[in-house]
C-alpha positions as CSV (number, residue, x, y, z in Angstrom):
1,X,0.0,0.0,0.0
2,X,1.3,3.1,-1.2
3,X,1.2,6.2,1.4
4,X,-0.8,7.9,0.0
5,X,-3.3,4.8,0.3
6,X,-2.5,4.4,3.8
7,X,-3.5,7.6,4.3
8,X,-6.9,7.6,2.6
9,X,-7.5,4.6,4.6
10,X,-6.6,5.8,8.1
11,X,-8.9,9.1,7.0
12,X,-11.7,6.9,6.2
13,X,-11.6,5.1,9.5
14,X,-11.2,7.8,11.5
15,X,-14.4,9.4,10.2
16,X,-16.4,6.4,11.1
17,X,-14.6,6.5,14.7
18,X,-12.2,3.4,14.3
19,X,-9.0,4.1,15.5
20,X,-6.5,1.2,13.5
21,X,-3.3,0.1,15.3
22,X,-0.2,-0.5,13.7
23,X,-1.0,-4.3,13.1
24,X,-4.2,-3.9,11.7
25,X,-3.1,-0.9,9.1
26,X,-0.3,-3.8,8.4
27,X,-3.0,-6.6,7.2
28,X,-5.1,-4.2,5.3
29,X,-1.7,-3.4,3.1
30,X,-1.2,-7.3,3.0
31,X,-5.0,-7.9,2.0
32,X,-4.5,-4.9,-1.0
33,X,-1.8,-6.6,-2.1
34,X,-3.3,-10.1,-2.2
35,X,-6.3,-8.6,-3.8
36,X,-4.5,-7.4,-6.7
37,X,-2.6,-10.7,-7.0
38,X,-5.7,-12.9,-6.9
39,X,-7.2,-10.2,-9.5
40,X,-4.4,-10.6,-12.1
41,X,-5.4,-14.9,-11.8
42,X,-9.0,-14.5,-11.2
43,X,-11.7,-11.8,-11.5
44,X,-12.6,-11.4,-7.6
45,X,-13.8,-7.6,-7.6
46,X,-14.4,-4.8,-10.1
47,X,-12.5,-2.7,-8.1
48,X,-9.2,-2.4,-9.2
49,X,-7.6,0.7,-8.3
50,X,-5.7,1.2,-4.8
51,X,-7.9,4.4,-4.2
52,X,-11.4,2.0,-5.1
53,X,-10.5,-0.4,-3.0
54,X,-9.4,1.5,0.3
55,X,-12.7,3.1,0.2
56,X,-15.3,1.0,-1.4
57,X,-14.6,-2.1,0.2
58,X,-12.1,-1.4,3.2
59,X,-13.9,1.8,4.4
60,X,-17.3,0.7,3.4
61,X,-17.1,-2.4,4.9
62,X,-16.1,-0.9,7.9
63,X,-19.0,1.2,8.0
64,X,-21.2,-1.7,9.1
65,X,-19.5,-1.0,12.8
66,X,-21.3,2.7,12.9
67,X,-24.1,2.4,15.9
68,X,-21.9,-0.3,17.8
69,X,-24.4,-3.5,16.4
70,X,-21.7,-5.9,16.0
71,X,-20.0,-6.9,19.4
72,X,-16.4,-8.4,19.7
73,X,-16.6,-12.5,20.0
74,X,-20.1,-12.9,18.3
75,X,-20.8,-15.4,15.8
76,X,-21.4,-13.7,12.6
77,X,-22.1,-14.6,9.5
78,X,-21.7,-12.5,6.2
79,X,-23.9,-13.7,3.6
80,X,-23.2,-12.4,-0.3
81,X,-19.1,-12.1,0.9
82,X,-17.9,-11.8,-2.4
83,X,-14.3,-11.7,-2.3
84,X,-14.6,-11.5,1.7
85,X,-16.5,-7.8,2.1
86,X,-17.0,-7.1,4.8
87,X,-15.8,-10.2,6.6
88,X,-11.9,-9.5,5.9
89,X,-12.0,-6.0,7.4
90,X,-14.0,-6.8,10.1
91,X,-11.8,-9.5,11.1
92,X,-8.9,-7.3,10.5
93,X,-10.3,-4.9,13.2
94,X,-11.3,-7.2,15.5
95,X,-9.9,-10.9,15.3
96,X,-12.2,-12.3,18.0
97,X,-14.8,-11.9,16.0
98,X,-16.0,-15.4,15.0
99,X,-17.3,-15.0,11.1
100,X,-18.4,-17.5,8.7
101,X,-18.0,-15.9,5.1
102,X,-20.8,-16.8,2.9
103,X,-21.1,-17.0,-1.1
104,X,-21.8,-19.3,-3.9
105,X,-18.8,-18.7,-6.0
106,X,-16.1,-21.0,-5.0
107,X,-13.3,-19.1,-6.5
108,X,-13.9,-16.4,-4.4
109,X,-14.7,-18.5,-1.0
110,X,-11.3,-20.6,-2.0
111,X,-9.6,-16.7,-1.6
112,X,-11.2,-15.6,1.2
113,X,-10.2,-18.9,2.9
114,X,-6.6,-18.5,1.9
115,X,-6.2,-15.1,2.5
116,X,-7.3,-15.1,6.1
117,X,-4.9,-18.0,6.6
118,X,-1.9,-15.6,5.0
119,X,-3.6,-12.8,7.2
120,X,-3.2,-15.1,10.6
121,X,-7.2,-14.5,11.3
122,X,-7.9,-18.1,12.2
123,X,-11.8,-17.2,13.5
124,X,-12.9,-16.8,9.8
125,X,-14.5,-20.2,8.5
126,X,-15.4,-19.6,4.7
127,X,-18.4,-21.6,3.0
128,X,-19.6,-22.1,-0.1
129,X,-23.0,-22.1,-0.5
130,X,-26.5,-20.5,-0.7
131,X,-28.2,-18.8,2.3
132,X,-31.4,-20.4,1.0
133,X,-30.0,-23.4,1.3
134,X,-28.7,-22.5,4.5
135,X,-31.7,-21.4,6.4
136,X,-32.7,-24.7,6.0
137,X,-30.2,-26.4,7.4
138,X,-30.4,-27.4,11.1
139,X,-26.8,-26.8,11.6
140,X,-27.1,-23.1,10.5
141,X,-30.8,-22.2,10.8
142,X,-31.2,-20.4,14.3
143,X,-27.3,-20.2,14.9
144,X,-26.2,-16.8,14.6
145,X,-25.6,-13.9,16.7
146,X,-25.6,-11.2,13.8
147,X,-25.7,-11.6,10.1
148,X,-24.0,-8.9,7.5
149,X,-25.3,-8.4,4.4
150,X,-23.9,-6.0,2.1
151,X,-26.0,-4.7,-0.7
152,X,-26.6,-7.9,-2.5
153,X,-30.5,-7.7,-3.3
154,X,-33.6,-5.5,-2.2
155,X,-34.2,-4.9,1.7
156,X,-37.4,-7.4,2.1
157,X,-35.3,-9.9,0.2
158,X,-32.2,-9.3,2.4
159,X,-34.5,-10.2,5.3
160,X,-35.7,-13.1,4.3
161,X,-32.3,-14.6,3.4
162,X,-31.1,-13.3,7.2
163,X,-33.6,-13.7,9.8
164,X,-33.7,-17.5,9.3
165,X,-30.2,-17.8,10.3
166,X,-30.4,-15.9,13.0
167,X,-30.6,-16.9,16.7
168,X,-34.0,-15.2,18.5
169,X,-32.5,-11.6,20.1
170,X,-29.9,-11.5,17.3
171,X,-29.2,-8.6,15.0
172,X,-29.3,-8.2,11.3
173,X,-27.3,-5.7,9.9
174,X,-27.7,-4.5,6.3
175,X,-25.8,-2.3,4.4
176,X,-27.2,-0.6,1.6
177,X,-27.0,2.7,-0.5
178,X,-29.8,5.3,-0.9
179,X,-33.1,3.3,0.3
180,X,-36.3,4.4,-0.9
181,X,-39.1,4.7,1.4
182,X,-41.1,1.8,-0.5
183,X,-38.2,-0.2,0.1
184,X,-37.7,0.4,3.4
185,X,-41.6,-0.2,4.2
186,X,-41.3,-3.6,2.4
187,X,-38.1,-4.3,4.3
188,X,-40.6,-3.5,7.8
189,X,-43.3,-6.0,6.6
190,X,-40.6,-8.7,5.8
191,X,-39.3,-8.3,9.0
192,X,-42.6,-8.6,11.0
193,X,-43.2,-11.5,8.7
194,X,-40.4,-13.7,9.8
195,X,-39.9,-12.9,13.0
196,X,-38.0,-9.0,13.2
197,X,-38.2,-5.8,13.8
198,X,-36.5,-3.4,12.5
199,X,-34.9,-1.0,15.0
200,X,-32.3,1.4,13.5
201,X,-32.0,2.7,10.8
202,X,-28.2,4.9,9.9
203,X,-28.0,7.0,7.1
204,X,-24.4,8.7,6.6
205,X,-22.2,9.0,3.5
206,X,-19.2,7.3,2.9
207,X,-16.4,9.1,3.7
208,X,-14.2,11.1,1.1
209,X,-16.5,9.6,-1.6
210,X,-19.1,11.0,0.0
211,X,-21.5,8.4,-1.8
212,X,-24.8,7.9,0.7
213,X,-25.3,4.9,2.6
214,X,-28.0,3.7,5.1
215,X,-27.5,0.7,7.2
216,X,-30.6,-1.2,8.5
217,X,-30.8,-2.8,11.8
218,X,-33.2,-5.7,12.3
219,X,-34.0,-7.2,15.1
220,X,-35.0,-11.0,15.7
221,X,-38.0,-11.0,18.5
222,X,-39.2,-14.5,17.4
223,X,-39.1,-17.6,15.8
224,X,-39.2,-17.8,11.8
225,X,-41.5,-19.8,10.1
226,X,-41.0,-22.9,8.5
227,X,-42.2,-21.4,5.3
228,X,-38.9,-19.2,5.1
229,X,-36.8,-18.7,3.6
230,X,-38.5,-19.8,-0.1
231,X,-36.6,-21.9,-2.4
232,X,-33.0,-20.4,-4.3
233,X,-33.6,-17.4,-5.9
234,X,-36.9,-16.4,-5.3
235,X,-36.4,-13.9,-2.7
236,X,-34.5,-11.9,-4.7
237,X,-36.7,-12.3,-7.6
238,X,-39.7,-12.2,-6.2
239,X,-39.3,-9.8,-3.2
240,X,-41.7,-10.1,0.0
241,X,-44.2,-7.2,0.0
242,X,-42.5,-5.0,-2.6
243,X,-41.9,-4.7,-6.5
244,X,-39.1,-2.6,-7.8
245,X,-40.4,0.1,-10.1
């Protein structure tokens, strides 16, 4: 990481509150760099620039922290992780955290799992696989303390993918961009539907970008129905209480 990379990334921080130390600032440089190496072998993130990657998934990810919803030594999960965003950063800031890294693209889960064995963060499991197929599954369904989700489909369908995984008093937390008030009513009527509430609701921009953001806080207050979540795919496509216009 360049200086002047380190220093949009320490700026970043510091406007959501987090306060690096000198280890932590060390691992992000390590993760850039293995980023860019896995990118030149594999297409892991469209993001290719070290400025774009600092600050759309370092910072951003980081930005899931802002209220204080994710606790040091829960177990999270991160569904949608991508090329481990924000579960790499999160990890970085806190390695207690216990965090399972969700996504259906092995290629990506195969790099998340070797990076945070070259970043010494041995509390991140990474899976491959579905949350449908998850929330399903008695060894998941229930299980988890908070779940991440970072702007992978529409709020309702985010909820219904989530709330089935977590454990009854746990906290979803969903990070989006500019949410519409349609949305965000669907995203309600989800929640009530399997089992949430939705309790907080952030809206900042990212820092230096300055690109808005909201981040949705969902609480579980009871169990989910058996019904949810519906078969792979369908919640995105076919989004509880709310069509796209």
């Amino acid at each position: 990481m360049t200086p002047e990379g380190e220093q949009l990334l320490l700026e970043g921080l510091n406007a959501l509150g987090i306060h690096p130390d000198g280890r932590a600032v060390n691992r992000f440089a390590f993760l850039l760099a293995l980023l860019h190496e896995g990118n030149a072998r594999v297409n892991l993130t469209a993001l290719k620039t070290e400025r774009d990657i600092v600050l759309k998934h370092f910072v951003d990810s980081a930005s899931c922290l802002i209220g204080g919803h994710l606790a040091s030594g829960e177990q999270v999960l991160d569904i949608g992780t991508g090329a481990g965003f924000p579960a790499l950063p999160l990890a970085i800031l806190d390695p207690a955290r216990q965090i399972t890294a969700l996504d259906s693209v092995g290629k990506k889960i195969k790099f998340v799992d070797a990076t945070a064995s070259a970043l010494e963060l041995d509390r991140i499991t990474a899976l491959t696989g579905r949350a449908e197929h998850l929330g399903r599954n008695a060894e998941h369904r229930a299980t988890y303390d908070r779940v991440v989700v970072r702007a992978v489909a529409a709020l309702p369908a985010i909820v219904e993918l989530a709330l089935p995984l977590l454990k009854v008093g746990g906290v979803l937390v969903a990070q989006k961009g500019a949410l519409t008030s349609d949305e965000l009513d669907a995203g309600a009527q989800a929640a009530l539907e399997l089992g949430g509430l939705i309790v907080a609701t952030e809206t900042f921009t990212l820092p230096v970008l300055g690109d808005a953001r909201s981040l949705i806080v969902v609480k579980k207050t009871g169990a989910t129905s058996a019904r949810y979540p519906r078969r792979e795919g369908v919640p995105a496509r076919q989004p509880l209480f709310w069509k796209a216009k």
